[in-house]
C-alpha positions in Angstrom: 84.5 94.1 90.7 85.1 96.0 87.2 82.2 94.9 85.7 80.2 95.9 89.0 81.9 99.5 89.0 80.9 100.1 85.3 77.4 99.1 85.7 77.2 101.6 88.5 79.1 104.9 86.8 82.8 104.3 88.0 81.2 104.5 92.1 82.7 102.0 94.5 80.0 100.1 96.2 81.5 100.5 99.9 80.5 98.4 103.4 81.7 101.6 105.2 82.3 105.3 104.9 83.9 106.8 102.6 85.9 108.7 104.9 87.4 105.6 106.9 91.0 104.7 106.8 92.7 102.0 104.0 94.4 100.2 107.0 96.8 98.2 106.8 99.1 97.9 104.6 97.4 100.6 102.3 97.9 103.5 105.2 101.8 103.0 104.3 101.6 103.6 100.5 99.8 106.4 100.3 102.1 108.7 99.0 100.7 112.3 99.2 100.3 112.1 102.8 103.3 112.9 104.6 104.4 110.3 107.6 106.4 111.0 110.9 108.4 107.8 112.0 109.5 108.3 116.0 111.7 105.8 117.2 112.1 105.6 120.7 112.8 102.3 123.2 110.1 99.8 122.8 108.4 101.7 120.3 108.2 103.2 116.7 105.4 105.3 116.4 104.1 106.0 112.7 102.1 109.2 112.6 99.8 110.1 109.1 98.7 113.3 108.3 95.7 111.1 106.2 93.1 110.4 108.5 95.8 111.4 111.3 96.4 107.9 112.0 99.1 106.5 114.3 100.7 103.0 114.3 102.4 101.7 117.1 105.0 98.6 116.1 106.2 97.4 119.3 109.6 96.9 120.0 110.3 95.7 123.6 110.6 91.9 122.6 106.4 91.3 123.7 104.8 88.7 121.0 101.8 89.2 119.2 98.4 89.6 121.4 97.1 85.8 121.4 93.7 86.6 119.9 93.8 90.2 118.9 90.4 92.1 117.8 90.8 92.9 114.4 91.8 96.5 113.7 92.6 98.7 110.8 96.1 98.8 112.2 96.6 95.6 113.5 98.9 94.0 115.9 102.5 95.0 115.2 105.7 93.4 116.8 109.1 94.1 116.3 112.4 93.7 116.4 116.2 94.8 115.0 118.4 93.0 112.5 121.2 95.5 112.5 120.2 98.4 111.4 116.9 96.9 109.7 113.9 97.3 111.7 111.5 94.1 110.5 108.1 94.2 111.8 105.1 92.0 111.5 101.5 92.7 111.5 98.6 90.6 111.6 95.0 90.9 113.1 94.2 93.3 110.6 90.2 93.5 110.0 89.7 91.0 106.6 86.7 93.8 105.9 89.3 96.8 104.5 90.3 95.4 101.0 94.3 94.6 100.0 93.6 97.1 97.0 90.8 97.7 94.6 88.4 94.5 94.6 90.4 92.3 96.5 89.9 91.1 99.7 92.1 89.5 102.4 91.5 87.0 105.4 91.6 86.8 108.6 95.2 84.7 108.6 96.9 87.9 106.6 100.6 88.4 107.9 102.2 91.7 107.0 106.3 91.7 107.4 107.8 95.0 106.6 111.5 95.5 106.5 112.8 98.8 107.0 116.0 100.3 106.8 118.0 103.6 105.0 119.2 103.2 102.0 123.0 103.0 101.4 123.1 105.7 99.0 121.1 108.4 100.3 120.5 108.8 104.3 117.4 110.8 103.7 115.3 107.9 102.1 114.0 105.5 104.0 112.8 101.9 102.3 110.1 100.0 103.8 110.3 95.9 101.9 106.8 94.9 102.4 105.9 91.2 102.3 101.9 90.2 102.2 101.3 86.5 103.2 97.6 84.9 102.9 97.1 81.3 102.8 93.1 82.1 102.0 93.7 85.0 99.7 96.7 85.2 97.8 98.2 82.1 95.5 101.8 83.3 97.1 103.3 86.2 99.3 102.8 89.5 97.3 106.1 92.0 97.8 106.4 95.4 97.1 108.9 98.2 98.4 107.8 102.0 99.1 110.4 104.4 99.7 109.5 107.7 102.4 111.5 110.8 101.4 112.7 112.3 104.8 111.7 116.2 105.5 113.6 117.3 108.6 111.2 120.7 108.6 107.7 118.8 107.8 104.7 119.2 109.6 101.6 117.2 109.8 99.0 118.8 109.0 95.3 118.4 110.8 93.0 115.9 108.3 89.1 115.7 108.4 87.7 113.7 105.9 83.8 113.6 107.4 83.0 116.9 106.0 82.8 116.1 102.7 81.4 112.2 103.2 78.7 112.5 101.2 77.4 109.0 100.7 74.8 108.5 103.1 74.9 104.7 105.1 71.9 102.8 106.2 70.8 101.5 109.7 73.6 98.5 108.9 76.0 100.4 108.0 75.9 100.0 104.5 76.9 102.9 101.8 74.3 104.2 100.1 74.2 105.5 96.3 72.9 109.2 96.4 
């Protein structure tokens, strides 16, 4: 992937636009990009200003969809361990990469733990774990932490106006 990116001054050879979402888990780590959490019963609802993308995690004790078409969200389920909300995602589409030149499979399971931290009620930690069998040598952790901003506001986002690479009849990215 490095050696492809040099050879081709620092671009990113892409299979889609350049405007379309990370997906999961990337959506939840981008940092600039403020996030609006709504739990309600049955439901948390993750709203991003970037790409204005909302997640739904179910929450009403329904398992995963059997054979779920794979999305950039994926198939979240649910539930509460005290006050630690752990969800799990899978069915994400194995065509969005897991960061810069790497790949995941189709079996990728995404379990996210999330709960306030003891010291400070306005920060919010999200314990990600990323499991694939096909992909990764063993699970691959990480933690982000969402400062809480009782007078944010999401902004609207529209990425398509500046998407300048063109893409062919395939759908490939082109080089301009």
């Amino acid at each position: 992937w490095r050696k492809e990116i040099r050879a081709n001054n620092a671009v990113e050879r892409r299979t889609r636009s350049n405007c379309a979402p990370p997906g999961m888990p990337g959506i939840m780590a981008i940092g600039q990009y403020p996030f609006e959490f709504l739990f309600t019963p049955g439901r948390v609802t993750i709203n991003q200003e970037a790409w204005m993308q909302t997640r739904k995690i179910w929450t009403d004790g329904r398992p995963h969809i059997e054979d779920p078409d794979p999305s950039y969200m994926g198939d979240a389920v649910g539930h509460w361990e005290g006050d630690t909300l752990v969800a799990e995602t899978i069915g994400v589409l194995d065509t969005l990469p897991l960061q810069n030149g790497m790949g995941h499979s189709d079996k990728m399971k995404i379990t996210e733990r999330y709960r306030l931290s003891p010291n400070d009620p306005n920060l919010l930690i999200n314990e990600v774990t990323i499991e694939d069998p096909e992909a990764l040598e063993e699970p691959f952790t990480r933690t982000i932490r969402y400062r809480r901003d009782r007078y944010g506001v999401l902004l609207e986002f529209q990425c398509s106006e500046n998407d300048r690479n063109p893409v062919d009849a395939d759908g490939h990215t082109q080089f301009d």
